[in-house]
PyMOL Python script that loads the backbone (N, CA, C, O; Angstrom):
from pymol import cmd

cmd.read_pdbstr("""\
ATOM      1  N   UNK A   1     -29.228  20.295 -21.870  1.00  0.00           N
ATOM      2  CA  UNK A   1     -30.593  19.872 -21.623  1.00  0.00           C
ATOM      3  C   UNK A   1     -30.961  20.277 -20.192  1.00  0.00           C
ATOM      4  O   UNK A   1     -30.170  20.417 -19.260  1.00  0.00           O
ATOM      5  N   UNK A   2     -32.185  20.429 -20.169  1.00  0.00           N
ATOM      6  CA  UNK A   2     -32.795  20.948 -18.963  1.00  0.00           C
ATOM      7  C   UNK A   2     -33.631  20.502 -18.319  1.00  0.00           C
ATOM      8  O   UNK A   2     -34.620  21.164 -18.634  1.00  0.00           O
ATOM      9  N   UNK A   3     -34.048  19.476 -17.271  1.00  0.00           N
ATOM     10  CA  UNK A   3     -34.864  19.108 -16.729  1.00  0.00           C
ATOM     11  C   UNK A   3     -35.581  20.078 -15.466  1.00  0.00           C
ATOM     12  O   UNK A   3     -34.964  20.370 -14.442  1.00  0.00           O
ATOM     13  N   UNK A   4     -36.814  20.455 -15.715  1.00  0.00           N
ATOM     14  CA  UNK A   4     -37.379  21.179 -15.497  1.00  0.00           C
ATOM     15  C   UNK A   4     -39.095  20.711 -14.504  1.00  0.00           C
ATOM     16  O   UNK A   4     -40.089  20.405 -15.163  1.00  0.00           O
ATOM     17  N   UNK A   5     -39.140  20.739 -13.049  1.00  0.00           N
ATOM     18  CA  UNK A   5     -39.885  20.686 -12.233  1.00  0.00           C
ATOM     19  C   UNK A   5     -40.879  21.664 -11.583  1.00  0.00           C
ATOM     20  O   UNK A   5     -40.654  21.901 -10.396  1.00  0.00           O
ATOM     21  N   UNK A   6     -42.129  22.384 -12.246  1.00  0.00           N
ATOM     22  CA  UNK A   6     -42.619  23.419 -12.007  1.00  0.00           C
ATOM     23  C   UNK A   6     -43.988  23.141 -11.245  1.00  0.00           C
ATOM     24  O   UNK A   6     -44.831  22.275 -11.479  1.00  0.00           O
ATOM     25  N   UNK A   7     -43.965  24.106 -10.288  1.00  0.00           N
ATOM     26  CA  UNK A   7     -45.287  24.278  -9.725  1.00  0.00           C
ATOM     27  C   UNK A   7     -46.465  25.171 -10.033  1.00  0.00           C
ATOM     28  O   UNK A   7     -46.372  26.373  -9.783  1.00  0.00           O
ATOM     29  N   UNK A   8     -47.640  24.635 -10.595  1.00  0.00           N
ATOM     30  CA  UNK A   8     -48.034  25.943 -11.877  1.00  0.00           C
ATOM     31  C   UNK A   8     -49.240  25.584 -10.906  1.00  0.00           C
ATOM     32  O   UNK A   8     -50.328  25.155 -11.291  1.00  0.00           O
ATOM     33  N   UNK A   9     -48.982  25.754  -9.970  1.00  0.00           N
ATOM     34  CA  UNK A   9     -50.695  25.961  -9.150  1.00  0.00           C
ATOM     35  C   UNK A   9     -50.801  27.368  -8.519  1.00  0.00           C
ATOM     36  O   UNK A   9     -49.971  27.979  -7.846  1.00  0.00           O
ATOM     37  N   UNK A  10     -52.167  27.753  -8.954  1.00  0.00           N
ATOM     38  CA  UNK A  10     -52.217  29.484  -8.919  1.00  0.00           C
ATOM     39  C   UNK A  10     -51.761  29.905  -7.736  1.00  0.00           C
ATOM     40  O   UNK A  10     -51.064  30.901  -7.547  1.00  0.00           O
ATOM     41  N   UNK A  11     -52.290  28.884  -6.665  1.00  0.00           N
ATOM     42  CA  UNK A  11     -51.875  29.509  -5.157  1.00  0.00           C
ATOM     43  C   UNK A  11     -50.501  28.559  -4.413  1.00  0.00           C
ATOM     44  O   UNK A  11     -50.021  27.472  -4.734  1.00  0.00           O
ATOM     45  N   UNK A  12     -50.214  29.365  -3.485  1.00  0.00           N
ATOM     46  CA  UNK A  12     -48.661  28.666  -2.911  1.00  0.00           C
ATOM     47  C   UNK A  12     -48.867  28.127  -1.589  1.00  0.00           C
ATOM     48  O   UNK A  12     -48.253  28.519  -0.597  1.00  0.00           O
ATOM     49  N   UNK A  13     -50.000  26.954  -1.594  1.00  0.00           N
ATOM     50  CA  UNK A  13     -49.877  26.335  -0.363  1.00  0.00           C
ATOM     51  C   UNK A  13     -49.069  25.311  -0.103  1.00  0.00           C
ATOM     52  O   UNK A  13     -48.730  24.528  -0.990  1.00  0.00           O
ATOM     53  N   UNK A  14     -48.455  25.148   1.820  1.00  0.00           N
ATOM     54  CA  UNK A  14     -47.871  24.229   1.972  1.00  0.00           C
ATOM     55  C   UNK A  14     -48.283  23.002   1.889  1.00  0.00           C
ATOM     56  O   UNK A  14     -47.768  22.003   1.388  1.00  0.00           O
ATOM     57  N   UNK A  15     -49.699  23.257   2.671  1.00  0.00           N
ATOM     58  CA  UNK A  15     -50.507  21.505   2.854  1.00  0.00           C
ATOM     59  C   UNK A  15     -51.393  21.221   2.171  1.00  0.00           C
ATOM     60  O   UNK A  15     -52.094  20.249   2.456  1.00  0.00           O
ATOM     61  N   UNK A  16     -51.580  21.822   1.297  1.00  0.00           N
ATOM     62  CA  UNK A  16     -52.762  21.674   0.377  1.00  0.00           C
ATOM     63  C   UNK A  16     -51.835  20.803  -1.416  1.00  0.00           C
ATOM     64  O   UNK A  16     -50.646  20.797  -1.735  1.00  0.00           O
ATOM     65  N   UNK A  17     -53.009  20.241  -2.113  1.00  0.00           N
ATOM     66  CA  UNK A  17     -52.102  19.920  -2.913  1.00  0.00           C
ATOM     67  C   UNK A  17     -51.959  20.846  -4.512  1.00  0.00           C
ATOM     68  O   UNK A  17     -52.885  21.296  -5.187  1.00  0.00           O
ATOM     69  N   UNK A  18     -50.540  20.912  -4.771  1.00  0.00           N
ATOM     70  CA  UNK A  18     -50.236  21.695  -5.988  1.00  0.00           C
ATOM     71  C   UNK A  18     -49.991  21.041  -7.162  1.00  0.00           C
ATOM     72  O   UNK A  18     -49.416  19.953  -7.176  1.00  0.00           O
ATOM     73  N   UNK A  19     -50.445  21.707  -8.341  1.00  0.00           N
ATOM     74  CA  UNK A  19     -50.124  21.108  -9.540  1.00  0.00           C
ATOM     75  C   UNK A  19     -48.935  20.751  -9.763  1.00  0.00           C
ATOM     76  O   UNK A  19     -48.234  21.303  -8.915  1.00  0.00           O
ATOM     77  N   UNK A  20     -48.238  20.046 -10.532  1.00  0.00           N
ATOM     78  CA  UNK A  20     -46.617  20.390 -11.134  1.00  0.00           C
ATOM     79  C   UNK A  20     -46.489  19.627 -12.871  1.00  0.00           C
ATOM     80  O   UNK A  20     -47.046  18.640 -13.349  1.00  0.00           O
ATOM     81  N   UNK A  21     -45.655  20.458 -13.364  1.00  0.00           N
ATOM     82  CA  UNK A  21     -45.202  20.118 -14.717  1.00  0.00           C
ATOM     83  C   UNK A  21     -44.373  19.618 -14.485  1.00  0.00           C
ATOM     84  O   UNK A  21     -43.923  19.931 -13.383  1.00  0.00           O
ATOM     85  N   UNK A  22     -43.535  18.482 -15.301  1.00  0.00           N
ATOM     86  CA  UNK A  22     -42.313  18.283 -15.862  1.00  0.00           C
ATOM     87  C   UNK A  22     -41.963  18.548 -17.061  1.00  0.00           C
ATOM     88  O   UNK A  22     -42.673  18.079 -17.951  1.00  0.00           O
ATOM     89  N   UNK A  23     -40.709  19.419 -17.463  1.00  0.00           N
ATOM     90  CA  UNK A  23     -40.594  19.699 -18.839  1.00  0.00           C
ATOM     91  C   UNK A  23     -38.608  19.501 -19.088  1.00  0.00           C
ATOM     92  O   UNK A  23     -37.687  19.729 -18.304  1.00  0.00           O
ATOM     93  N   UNK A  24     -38.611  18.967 -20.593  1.00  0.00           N
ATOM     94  CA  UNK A  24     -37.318  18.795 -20.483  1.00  0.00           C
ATOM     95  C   UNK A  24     -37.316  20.357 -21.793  1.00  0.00           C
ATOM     96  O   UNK A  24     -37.978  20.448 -22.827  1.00  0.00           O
ATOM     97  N   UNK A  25     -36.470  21.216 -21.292  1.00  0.00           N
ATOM     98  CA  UNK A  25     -36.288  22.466 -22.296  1.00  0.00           C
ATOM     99  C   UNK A  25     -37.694  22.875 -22.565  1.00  0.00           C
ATOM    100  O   UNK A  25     -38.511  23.238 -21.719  1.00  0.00           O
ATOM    101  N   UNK A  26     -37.833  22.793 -23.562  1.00  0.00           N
ATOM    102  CA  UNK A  26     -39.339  23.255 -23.883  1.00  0.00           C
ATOM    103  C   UNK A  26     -40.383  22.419 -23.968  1.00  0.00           C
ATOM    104  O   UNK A  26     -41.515  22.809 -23.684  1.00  0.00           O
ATOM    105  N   UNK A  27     -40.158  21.310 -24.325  1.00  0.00           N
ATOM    106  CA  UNK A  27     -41.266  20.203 -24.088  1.00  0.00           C
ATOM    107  C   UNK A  27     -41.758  19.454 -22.863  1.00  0.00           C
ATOM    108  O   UNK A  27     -41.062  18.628 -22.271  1.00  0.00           O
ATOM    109  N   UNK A  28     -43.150  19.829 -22.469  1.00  0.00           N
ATOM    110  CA  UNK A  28     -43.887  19.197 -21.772  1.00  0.00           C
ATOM    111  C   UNK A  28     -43.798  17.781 -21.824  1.00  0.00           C
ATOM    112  O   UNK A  28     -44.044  17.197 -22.879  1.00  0.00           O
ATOM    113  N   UNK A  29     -43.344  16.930 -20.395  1.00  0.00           N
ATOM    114  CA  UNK A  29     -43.497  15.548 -20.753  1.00  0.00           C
ATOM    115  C   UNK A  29     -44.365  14.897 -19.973  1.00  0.00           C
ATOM    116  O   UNK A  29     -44.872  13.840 -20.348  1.00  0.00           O
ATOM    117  N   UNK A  30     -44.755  15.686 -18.300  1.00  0.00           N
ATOM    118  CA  UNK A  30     -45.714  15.194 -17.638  1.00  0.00           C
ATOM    119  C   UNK A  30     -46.645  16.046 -16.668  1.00  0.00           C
ATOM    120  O   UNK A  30     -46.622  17.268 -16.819  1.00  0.00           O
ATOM    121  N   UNK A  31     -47.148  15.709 -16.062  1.00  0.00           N
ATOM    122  CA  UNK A  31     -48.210  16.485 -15.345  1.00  0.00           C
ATOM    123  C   UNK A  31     -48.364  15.529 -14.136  1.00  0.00           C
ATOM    124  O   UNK A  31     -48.680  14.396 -14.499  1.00  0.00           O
ATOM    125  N   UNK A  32     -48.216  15.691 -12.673  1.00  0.00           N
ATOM    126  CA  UNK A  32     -48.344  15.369 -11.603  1.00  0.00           C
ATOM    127  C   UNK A  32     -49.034  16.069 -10.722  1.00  0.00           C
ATOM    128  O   UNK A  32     -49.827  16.820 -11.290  1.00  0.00           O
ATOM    129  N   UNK A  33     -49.073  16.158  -9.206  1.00  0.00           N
ATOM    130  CA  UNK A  33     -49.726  17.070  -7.744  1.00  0.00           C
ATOM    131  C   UNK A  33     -48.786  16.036  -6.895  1.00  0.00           C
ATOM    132  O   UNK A  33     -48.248  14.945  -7.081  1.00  0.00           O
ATOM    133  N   UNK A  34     -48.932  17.268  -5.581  1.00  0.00           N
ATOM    134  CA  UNK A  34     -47.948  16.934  -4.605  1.00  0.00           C
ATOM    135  C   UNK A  34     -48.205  17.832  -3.482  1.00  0.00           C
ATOM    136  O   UNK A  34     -48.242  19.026  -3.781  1.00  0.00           O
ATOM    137  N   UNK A  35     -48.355  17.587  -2.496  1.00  0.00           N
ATOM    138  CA  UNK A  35     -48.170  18.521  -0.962  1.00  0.00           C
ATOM    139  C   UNK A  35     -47.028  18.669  -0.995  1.00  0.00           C
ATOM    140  O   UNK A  35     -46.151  17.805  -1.027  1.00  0.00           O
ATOM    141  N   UNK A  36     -46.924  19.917  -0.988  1.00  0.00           N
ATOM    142  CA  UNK A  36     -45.174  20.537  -0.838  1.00  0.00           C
ATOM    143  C   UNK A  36     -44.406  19.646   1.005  1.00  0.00           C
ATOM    144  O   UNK A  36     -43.375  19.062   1.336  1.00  0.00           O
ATOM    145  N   UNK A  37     -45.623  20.045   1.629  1.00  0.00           N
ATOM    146  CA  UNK A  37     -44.979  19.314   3.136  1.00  0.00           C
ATOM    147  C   UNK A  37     -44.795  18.027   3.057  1.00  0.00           C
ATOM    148  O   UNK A  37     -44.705  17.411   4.119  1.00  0.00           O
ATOM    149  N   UNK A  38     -44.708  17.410   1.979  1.00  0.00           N
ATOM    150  CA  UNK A  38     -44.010  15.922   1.857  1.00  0.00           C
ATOM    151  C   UNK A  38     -42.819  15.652   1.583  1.00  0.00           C
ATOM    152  O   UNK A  38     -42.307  14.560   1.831  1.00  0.00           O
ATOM    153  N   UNK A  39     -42.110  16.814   0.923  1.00  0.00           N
ATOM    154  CA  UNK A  39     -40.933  16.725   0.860  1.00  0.00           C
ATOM    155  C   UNK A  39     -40.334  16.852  -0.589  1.00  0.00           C
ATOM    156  O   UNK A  39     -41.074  16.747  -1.568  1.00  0.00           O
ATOM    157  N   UNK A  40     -39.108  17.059  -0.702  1.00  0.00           N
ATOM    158  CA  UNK A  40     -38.434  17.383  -2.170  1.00  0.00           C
ATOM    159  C   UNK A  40     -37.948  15.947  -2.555  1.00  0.00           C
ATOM    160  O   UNK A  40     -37.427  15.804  -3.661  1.00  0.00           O
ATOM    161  N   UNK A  41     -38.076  14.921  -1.755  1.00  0.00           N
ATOM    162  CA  UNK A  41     -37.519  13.335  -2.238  1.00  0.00           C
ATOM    163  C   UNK A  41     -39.208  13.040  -2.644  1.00  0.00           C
ATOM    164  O   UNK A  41     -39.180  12.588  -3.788  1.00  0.00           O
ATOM    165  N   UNK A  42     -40.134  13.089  -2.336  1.00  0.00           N
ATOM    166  CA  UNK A  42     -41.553  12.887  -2.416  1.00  0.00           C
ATOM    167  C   UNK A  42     -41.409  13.543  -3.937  1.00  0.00           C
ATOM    168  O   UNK A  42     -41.440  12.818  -4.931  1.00  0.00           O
ATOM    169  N   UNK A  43     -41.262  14.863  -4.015  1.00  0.00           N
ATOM    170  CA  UNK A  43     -42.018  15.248  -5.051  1.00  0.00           C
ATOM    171  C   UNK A  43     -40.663  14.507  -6.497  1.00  0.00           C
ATOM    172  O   UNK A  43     -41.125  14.649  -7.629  1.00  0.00           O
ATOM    173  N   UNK A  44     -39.975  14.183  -6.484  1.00  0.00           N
ATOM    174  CA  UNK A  44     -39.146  14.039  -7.431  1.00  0.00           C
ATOM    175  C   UNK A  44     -39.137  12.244  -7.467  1.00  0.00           C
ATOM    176  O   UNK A  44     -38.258  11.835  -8.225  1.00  0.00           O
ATOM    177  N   UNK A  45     -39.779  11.358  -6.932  1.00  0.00           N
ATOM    178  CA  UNK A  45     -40.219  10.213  -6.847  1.00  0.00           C
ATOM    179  C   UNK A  45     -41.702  10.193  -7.867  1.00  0.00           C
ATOM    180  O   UNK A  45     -41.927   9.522  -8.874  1.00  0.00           O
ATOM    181  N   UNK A  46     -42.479  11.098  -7.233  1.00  0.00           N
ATOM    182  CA  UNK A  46     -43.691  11.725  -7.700  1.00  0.00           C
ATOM    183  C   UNK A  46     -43.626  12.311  -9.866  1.00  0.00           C
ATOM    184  O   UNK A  46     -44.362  12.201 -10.847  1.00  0.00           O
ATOM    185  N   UNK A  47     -42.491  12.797  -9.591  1.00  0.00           N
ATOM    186  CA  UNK A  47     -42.034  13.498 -10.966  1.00  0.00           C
ATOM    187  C   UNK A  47     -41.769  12.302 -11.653  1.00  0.00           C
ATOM    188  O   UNK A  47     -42.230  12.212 -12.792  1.00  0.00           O
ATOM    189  N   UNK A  48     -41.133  11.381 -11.203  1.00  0.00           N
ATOM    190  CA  UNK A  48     -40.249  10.231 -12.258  1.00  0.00           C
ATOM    191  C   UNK A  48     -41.110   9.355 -12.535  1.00  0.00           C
ATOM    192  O   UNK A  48     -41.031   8.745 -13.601  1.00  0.00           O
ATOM    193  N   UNK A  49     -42.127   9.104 -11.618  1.00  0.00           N
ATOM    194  CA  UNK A  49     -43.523   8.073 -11.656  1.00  0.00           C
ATOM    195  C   UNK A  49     -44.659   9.037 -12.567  1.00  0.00           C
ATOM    196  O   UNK A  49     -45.673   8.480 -12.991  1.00  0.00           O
ATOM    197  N   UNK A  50     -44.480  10.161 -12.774  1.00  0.00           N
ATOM    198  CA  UNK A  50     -45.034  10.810 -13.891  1.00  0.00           C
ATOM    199  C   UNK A  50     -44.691  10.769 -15.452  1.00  0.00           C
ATOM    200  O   UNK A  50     -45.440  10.738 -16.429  1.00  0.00           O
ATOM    201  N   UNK A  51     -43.392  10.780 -15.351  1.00  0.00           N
ATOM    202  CA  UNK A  51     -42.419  10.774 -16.415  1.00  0.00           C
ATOM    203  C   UNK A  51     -42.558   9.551 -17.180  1.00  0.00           C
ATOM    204  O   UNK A  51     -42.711   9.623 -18.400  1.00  0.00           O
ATOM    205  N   UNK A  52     -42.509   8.077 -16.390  1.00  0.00           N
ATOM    206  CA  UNK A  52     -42.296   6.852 -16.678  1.00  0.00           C
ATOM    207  C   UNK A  52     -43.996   6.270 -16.939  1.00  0.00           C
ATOM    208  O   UNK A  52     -44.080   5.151 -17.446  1.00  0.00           O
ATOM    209  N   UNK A  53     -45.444   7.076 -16.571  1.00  0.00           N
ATOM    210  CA  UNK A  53     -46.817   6.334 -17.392  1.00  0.00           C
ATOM    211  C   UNK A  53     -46.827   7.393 -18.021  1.00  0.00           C
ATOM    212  O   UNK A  53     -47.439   7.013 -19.019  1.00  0.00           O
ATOM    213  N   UNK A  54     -46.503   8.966 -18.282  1.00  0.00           N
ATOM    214  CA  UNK A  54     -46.357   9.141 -19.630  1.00  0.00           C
ATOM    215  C   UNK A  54     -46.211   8.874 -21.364  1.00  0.00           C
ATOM    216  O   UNK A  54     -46.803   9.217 -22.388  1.00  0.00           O
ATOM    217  N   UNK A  55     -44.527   7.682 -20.802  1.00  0.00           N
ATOM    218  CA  UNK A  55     -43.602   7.242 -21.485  1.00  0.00           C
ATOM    219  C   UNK A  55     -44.618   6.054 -21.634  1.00  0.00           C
ATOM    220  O   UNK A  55     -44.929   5.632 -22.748  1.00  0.00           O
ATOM    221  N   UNK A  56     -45.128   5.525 -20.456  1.00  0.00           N
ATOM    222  CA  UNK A  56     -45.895   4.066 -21.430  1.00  0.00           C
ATOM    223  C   UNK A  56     -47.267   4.706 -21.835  1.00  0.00           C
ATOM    224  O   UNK A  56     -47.283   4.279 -22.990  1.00  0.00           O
ATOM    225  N   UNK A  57     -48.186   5.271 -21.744  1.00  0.00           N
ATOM    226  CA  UNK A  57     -48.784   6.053 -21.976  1.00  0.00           C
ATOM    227  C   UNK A  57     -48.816   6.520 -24.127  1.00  0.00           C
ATOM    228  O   UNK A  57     -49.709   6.437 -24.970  1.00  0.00           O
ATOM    229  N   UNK A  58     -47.375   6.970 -24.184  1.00  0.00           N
ATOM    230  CA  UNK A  58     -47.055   7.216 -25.524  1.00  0.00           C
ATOM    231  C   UNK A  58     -46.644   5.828 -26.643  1.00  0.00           C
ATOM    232  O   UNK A  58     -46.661   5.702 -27.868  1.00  0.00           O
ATOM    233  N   UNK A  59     -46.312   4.991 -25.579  1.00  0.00           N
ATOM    234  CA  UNK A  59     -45.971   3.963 -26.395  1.00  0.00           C
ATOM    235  C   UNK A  59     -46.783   3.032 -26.783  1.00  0.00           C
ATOM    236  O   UNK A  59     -46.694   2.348 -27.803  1.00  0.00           O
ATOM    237  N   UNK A  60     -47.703   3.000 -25.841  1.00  0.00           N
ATOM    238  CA  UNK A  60     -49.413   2.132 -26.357  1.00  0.00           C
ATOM    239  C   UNK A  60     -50.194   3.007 -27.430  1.00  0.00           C
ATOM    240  O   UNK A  60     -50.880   2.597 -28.366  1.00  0.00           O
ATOM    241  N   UNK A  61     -49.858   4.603 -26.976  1.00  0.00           N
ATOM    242  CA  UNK A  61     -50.361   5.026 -28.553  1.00  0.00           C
ATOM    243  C   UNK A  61     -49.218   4.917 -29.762  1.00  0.00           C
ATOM    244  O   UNK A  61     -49.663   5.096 -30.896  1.00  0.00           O
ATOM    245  N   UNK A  62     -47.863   4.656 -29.646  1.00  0.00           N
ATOM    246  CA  UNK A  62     -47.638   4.200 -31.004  1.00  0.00           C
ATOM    247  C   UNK A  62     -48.016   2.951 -31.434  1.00  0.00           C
ATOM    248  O   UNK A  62     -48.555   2.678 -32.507  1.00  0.00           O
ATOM    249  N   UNK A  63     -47.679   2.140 -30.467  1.00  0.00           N
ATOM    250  CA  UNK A  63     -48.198   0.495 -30.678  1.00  0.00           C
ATOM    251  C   UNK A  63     -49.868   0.755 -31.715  1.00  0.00           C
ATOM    252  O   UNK A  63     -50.012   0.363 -32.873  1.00  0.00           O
ATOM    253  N   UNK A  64     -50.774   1.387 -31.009  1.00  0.00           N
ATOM    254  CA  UNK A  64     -52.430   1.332 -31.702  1.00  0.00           C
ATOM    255  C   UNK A  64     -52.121   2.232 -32.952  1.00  0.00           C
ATOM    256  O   UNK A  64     -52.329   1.686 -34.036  1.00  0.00           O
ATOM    257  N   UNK A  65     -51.794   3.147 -32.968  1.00  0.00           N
ATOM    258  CA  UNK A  65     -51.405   3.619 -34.422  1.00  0.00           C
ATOM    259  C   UNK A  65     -50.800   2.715 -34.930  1.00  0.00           C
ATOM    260  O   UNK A  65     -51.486   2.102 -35.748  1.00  0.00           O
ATOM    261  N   UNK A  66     -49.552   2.263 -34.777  1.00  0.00           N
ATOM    262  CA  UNK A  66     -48.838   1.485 -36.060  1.00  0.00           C
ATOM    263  C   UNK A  66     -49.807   0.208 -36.257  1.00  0.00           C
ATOM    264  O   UNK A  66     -49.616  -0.424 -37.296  1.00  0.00           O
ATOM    265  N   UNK A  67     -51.133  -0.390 -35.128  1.00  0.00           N
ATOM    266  CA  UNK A  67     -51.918  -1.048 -35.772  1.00  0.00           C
ATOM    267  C   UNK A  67     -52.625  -1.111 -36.835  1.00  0.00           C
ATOM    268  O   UNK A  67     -52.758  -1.951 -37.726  1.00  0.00           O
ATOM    269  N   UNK A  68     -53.258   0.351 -36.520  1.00  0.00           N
ATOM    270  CA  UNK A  68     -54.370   0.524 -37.054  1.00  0.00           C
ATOM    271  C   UNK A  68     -53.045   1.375 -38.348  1.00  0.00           C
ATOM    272  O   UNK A  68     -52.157   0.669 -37.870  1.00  0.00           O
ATOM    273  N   UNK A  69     -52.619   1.837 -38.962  1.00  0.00           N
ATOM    274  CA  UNK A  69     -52.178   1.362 -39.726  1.00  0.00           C
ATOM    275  C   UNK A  69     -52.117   0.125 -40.772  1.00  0.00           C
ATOM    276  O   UNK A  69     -52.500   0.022 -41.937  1.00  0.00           O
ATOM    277  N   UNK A  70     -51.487  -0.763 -39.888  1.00  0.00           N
ATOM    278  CA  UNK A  70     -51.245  -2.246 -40.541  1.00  0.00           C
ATOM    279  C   UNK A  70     -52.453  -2.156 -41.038  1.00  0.00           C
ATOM    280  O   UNK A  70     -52.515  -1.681 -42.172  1.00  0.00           O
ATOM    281  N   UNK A  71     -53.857  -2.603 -40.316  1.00  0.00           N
ATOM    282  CA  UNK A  71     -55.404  -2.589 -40.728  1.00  0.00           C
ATOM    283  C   UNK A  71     -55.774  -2.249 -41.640  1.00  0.00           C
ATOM    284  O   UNK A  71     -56.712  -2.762 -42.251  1.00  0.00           O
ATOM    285  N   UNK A  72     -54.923  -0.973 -42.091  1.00  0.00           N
ATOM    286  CA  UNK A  72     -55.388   0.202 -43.245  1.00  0.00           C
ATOM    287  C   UNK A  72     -55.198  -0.037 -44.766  1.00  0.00           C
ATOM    288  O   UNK A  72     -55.798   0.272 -45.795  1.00  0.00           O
ATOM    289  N   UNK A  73     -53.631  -1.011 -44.292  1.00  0.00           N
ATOM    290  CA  UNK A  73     -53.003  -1.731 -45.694  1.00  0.00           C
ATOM    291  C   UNK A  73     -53.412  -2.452 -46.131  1.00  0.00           C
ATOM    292  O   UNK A  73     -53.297  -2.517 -47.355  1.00  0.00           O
ATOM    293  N   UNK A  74     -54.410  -3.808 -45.173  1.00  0.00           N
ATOM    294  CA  UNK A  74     -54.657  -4.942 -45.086  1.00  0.00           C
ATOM    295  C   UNK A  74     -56.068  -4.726 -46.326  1.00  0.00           C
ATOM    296  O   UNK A  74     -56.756  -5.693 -46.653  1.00  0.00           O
TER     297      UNK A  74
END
""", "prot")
cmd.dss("prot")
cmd.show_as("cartoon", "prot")
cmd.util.cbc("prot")
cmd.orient("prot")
């Protein structure tokens, strides 16, 4: 497995702020920004706090699906 930290902002500034992906192998799991001059502990704090409202993010949409579901049976 591959955990994967990319900077997909067209231009390569230091102080300005850049896009970044997180991807594990091929799947996209988050989307963050970051001033590179903050540091590589910054941006990987930045990555995991992306990673983790993703993750709740996906789980409030299973929660409302498997509602609205239930609803559907009812």
């Amino acid at each position: 497995m591959a955990v994967i930290i990319q900077n997909i902002s067209a231009h390569d500034d230091m102080v300005g702020r850049n896009d970044y992906v997180v991807r594990i192998n091929n799947q996209t799991i988050a989307y963050f920004d970051h001033v590179r001059s903050e540091g590589l502990a910054t941006c990987l704090r930045k990555a995991a706090d992306a990673v983790d409202a993703a993750e709740a993010d996906a789980e409030e949409s299973r929660k409302g699906l498997a509602a609205a579901l239930s609803e559907s049976r009812a």
